[in-house]
C-alpha positions as CSV (number, residue, x, y, z in Angstrom):
1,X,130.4,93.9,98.9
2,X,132.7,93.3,96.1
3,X,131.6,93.6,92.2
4,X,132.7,90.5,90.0
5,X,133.0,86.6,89.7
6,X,133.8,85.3,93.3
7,X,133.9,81.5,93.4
8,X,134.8,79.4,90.5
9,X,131.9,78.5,88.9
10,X,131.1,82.1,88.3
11,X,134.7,82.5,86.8
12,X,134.3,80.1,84.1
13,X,130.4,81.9,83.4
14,X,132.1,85.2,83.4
15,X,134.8,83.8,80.6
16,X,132.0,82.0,78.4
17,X,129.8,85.2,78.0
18,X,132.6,87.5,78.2
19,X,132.4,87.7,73.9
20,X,128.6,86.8,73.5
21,X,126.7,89.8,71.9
22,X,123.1,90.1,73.6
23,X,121.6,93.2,72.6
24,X,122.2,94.3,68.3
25,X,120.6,97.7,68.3
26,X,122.4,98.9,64.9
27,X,119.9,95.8,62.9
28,X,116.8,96.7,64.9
29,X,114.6,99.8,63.8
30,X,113.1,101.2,65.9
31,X,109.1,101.9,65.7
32,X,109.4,104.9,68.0
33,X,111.3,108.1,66.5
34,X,113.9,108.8,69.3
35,X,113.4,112.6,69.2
36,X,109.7,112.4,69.7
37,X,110.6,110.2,72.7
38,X,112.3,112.5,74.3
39,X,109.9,115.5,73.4
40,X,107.4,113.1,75.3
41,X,109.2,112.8,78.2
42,X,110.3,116.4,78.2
43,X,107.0,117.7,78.0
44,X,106.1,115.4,80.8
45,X,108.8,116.2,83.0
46,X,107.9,120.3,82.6
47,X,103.9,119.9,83.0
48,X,104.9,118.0,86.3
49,X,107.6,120.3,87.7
50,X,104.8,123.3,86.7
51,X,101.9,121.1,88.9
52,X,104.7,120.9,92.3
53,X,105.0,124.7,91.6
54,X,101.3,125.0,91.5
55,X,100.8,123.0,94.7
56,X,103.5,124.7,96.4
57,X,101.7,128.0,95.7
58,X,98.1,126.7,96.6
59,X,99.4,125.5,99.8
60,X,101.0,128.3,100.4
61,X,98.1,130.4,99.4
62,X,96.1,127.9,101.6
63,X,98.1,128.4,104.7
64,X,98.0,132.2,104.2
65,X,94.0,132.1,104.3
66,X,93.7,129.6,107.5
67,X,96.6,131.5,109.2
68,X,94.4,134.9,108.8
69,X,91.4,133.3,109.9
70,X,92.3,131.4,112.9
71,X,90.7,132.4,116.2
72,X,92.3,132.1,119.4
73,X,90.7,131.4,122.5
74,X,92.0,131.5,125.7
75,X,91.2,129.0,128.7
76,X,92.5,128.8,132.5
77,X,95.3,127.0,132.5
78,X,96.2,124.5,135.2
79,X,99.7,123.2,136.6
């Protein structure tokens, strides 16, 4: 799969917006302080990484207790 203009019409498209500005970020403030953003999303990303350790553990712990208490029976086996 190739990247780009590949008939003609997209060509001429390509050339018209080639210069066109979309996106002005430098006159636009922004209402959300960028450093609290990303202490959001870092505090989100640890308390999840600390809940899959806490799972892991539980199911570990979890397997550990039904391992220990399993009982085996034996039965006549027939070929």
């Amino acid at each position: 799969m190739a990247i780009g203009a590949e008939d003609y019409i997209d060509q001429l498209l390509v050339k018209k917006y080639a210069d066109e500005k979309v996106d002005n970020h430098d006159n636009i403030e922004s209402m959300v302080d960028p450093q609290k953003m990303l202490g959001a999303m870092n505090d989100y990303a640890s308390m999840h990484r600390n809940m899959m350790l806490l799972k892991q553990r539980l199911n570990i712990a979890c397997y550990a207790i039904n391992a220990r208490s399993a009982r085996y029976n034996k039965t006549a086996q027939q070929y």
